[in-house]
N, C-alpha and C positions, 0 to 999 in steps of 0.2 A: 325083422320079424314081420310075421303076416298079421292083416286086420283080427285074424281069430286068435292070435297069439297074445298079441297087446290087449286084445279085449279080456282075455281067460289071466292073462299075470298081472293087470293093474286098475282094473275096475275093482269099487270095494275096496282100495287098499288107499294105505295110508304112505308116502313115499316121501325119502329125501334126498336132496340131492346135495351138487357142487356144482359152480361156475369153472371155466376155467382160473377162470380169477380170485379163485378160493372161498368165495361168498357163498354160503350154504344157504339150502329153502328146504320146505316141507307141502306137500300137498294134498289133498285127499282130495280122491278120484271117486264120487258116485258113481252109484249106477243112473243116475236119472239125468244123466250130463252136464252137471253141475260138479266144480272144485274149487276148495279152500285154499290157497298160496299161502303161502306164510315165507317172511325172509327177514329174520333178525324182527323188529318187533311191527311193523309192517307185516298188513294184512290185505288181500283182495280176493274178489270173490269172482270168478270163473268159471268158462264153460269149454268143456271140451267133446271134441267128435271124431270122427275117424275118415278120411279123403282116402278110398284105398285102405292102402297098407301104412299112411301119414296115418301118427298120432298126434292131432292139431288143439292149441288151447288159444282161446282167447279172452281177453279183459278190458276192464273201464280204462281209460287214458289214465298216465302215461305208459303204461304197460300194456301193448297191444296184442303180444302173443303171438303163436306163428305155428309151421307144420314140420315136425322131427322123424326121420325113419329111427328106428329103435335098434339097436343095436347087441345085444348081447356079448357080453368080454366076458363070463365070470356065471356061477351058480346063480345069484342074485344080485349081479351087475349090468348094471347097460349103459350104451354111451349112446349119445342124442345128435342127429345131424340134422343142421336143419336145411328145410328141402322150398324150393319155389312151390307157392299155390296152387300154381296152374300148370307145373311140367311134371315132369318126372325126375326122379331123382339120381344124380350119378351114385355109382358106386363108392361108400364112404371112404376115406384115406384111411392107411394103415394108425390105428390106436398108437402106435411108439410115434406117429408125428404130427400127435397130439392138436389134431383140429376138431374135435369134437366141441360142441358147444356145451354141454353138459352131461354128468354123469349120475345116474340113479340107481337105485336099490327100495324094496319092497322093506317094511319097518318090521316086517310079520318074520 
């Protein structure tokens, strides 16, 4: 997705996700670039911004955050690759061989 994409479907919204590892989170994404994480009863408070066409979050230790191209699978599905800081990003692996770091959807 482009920087105007991610900014128009997930600013303002409330989103939850999956791990690969089955562990579900919840985030809300302001407009003021500020987010709420939430993961089981664990809470942290974040910022996120846009490098590009990277959708990038970061937080207090020990959760540092990082920068994900966004990927669209689904009407209100996306799957999340996460991408070096300072390159560019390869082109994601095909969704059936499941290396996506995480998978989201808008709550709305």
């Amino acid at each position: 997705m482009s920087r105007d994409e991610i900014v128009a479907a997930f600013v303002g919204q409330q989103l939850s996700g999956i791990y690969p590892s089955g562990i579900r989170w919840k985030e809300r994404i302001r407009p003021d670039g500020t987010s709420d994480y939430r993961e089981g009863s664990a809470q942290r408070d974040g910022r996120w911004s846009m490098r590009g066409d990277h959708f990038c979050f970061s937080y207090a230790l020990p959760q540092s955050g990082g920068c994900f191209q966004v990927v669209p699978v689904g009407r209100n599905c996306y799957e999340l690759y996460a991408v070096g800081i300072g390159g560019g990003a390869e082109p994601p692996p095909s969704s059936a061989q499941k290396f996506w770091n995480g998978r989201m959807w808008r709550e709305d």
